[in-house]
C-alpha positions in Angstrom: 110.1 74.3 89.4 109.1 77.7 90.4 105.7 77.5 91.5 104.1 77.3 94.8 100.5 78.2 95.8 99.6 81.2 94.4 102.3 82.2 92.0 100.9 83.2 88.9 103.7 84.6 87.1 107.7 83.8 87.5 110.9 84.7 85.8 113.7 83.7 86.5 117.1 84.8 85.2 114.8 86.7 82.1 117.4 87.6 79.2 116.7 88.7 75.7 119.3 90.1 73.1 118.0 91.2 69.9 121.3 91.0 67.7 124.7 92.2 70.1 122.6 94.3 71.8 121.3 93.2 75.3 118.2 94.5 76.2 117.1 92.0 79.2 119.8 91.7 81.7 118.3 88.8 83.8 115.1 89.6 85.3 114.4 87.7 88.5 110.6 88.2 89.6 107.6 85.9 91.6 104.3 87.9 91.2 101.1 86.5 93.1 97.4 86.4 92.8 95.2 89.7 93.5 98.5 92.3 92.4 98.0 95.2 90.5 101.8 95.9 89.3 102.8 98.9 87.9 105.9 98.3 85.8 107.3 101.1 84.6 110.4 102.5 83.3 112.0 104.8 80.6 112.0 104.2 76.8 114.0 101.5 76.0 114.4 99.8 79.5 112.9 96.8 78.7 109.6 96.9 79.6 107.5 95.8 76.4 110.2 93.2 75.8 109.2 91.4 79.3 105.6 91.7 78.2 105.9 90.7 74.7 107.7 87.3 76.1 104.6 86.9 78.6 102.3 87.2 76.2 104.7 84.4 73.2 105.1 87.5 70.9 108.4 87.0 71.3 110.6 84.0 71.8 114.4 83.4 71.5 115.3 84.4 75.3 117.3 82.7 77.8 115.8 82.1 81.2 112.8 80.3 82.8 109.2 81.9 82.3 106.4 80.1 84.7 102.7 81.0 84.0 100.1 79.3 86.0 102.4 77.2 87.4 103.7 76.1 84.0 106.8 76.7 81.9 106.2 78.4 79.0 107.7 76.6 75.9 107.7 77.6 72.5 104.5 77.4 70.5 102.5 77.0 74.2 99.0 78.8 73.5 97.0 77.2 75.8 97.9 79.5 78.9 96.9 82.2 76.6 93.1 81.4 77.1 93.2 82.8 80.8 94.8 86.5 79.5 93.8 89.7 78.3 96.2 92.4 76.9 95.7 95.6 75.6 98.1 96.7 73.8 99.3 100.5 74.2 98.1 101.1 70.6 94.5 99.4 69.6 94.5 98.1 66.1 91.3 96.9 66.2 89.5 95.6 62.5 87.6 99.4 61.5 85.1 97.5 59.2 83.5 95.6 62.1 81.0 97.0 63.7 81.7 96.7 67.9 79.3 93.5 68.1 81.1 91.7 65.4 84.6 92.5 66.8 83.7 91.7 70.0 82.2 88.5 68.9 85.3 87.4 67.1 87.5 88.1 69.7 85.7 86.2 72.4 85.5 83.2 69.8 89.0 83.1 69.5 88.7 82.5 73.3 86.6 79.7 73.1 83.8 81.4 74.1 79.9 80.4 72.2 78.8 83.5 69.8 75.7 84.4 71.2 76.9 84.2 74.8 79.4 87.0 73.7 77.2 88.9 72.1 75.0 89.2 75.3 77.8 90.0 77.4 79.1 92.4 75.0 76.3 94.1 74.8 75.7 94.4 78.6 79.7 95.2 78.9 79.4 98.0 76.2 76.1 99.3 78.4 78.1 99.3 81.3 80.9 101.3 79.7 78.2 104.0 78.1 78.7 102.3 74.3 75.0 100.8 74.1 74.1 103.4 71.4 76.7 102.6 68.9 76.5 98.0 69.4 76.1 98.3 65.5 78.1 100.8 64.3 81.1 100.5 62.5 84.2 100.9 65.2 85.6 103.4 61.7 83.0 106.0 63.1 84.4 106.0 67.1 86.8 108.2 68.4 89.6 107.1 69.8 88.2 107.2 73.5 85.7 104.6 71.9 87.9 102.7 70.3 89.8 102.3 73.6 86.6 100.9 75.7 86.0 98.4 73.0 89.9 97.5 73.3 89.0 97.1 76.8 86.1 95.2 76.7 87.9 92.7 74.7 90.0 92.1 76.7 88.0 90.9 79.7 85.5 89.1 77.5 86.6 85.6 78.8 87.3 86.6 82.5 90.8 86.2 82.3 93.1 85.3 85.4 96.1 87.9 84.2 95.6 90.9 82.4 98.6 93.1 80.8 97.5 96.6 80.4 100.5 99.2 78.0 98.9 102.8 79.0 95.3 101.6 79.1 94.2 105.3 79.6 94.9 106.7 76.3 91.4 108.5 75.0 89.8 107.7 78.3 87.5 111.0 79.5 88.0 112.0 83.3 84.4 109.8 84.1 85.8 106.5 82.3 89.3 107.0 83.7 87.8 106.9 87.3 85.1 103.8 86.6 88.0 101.7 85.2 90.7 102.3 87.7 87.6 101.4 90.1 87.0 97.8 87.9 90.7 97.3 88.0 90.6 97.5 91.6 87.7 95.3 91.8 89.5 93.0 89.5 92.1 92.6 91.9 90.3 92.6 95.0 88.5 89.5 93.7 91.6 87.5 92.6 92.9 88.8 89.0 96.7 89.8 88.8 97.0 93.0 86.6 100.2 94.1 84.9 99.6 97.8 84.6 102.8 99.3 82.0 102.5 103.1 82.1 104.1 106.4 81.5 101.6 108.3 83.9 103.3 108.0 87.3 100.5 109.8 89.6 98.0 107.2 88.3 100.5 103.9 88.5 101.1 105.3 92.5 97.5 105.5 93.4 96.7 102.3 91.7 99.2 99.8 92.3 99.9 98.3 95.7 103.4 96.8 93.8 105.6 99.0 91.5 108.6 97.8 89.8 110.6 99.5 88.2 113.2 98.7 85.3 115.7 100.3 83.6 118.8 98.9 81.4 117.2 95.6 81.3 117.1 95.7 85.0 115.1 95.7 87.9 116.3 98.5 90.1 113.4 99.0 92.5 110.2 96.9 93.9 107.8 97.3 96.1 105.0 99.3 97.3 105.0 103.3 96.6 105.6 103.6 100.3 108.7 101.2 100.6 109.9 102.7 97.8 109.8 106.4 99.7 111.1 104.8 102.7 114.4 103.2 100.6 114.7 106.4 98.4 113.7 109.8 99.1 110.6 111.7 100.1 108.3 112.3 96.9 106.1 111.3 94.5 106.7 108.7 91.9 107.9 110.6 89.5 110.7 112.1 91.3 111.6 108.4 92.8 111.7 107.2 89.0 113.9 110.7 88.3 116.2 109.6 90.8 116.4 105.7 90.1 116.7 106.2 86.5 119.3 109.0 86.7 117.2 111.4 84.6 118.2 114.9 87.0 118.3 117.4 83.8 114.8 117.8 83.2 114.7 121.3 84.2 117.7 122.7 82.3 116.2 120.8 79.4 112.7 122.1 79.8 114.3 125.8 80.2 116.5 125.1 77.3 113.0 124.4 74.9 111.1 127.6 76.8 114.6 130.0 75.9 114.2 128.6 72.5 110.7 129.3 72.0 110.9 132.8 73.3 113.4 133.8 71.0 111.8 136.8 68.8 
């Protein structure tokens, strides 16, 4: 078995092929309590495969996944009671208002109806949403749309959270209150899986970033062991490096010549 105190997650030997082609290569990883993780990498490396497995969306793979000190087997739905996940695009029910989504969802949790309700409502307060608890979510803006996603997700106090580009819609003030509750969320125990293209806000928030890339992991570790075992920079340019991507100027002068053409 895999677990000792205070592993949450575990993979080991992670591979997934969908048809000949091989898009996990044998992921290896041990990921303890209180971690905010950024995993990142480019289109295609792999890295909403790994969730989608977490999370049972998926099956078929070779490998051992451990959650809570448990192997995942297929059809396992219990574990799934102490995770939240919001997914990089919300499809959320538009005909609801935010009170009957947010009720449903925290039923399907387990959780009583009227105790969702009130901490929905002081959750949607919190976030600046008490104006619009009965409105119906076909009337928010996509900003909205994404607190209620949010919300949702951390309804039932979950032990692991998955975040895919949690940001998206978020205004400047909401962008710094949640990277503050994430923080928080951590601090007290919670182990966040934080999947983004926007590396200057995965290197301030994470204290672990790994990063993947052809079904690999090719780095992890904190943003400052990763400087120390690659080169001087931000994120970005470590991922540039890692990732072999190099020709993002030529390109980018490439579209600029083309656009300038009269």
């Amino acid at each position: 078995m895999l677990h000792t105190a205070g592993v949450v997650l575990a993979l080991k030997g992670l591979k997934k092929n969908y048809g000949a082609k091989e898009v996990l290569k044998g992921i290896d990883l041990t990921v303890t309590g209180g971690q905010i993780i950024g995993y990142i990498g480019p289109n295609g490396a792999g890295k909403s495969t790994t969730i989608k497995l977490l999370l049972g969306l998926e099956e078929d793979y070779q490998g051992e996944i451990e959650i809570f000190g448990q192997k995942l087997n297929p059809g396992d739905y219990d574990y799934k009671r102490k995770i939240g996940y919001v997914p990089e695009i919300a499809e959320l029910y538009d005909n609801l208002t935010a009170i009957e989504y947010l009720t449903f969802t925290g039923e399907l949790y387990g959780m009583e109806a009227s105790r969702v309700e009130i901490k929905a409502k002081r959750l949607m307060r919190a976030f600046g949403l008490d104006n619009v608890f009965y409105s119906r979510i076909s009337s928010f803006s996509k900003g909205m749309k994404q607190k209620v996603m949010i919300i949702s997700s951390l309804l039932h106090d979950p032990e692991l959270l998955f975040l895919d580009e949690p940001l998206s819609g978020l205004d400047a003030n909401s962008v710094m209150i949640f990277k503050e509750i994430l923080s928080q969320l951590a601090a007290s125990g919670k182990t966040i899986f934080y999947s983004s293209h926007i590396m200057d806000v995965v290197e301030k928030i994470s204290n672990r970033i790994i990063l993947i890339n052809g079904g690999k992991i090719v780095a992890d570790g904190s943003f400052e062991e990763l400087k120390e075992q690659n080169i001087e920079g931000s994120l970005e340019q470590i991922f540039n490096q890692l990732t072999g991507f190099d020709e993002f100027r030529e390109l980018a002068g490439e579209f600029v010549s083309i656009v300038r053409e009269v």
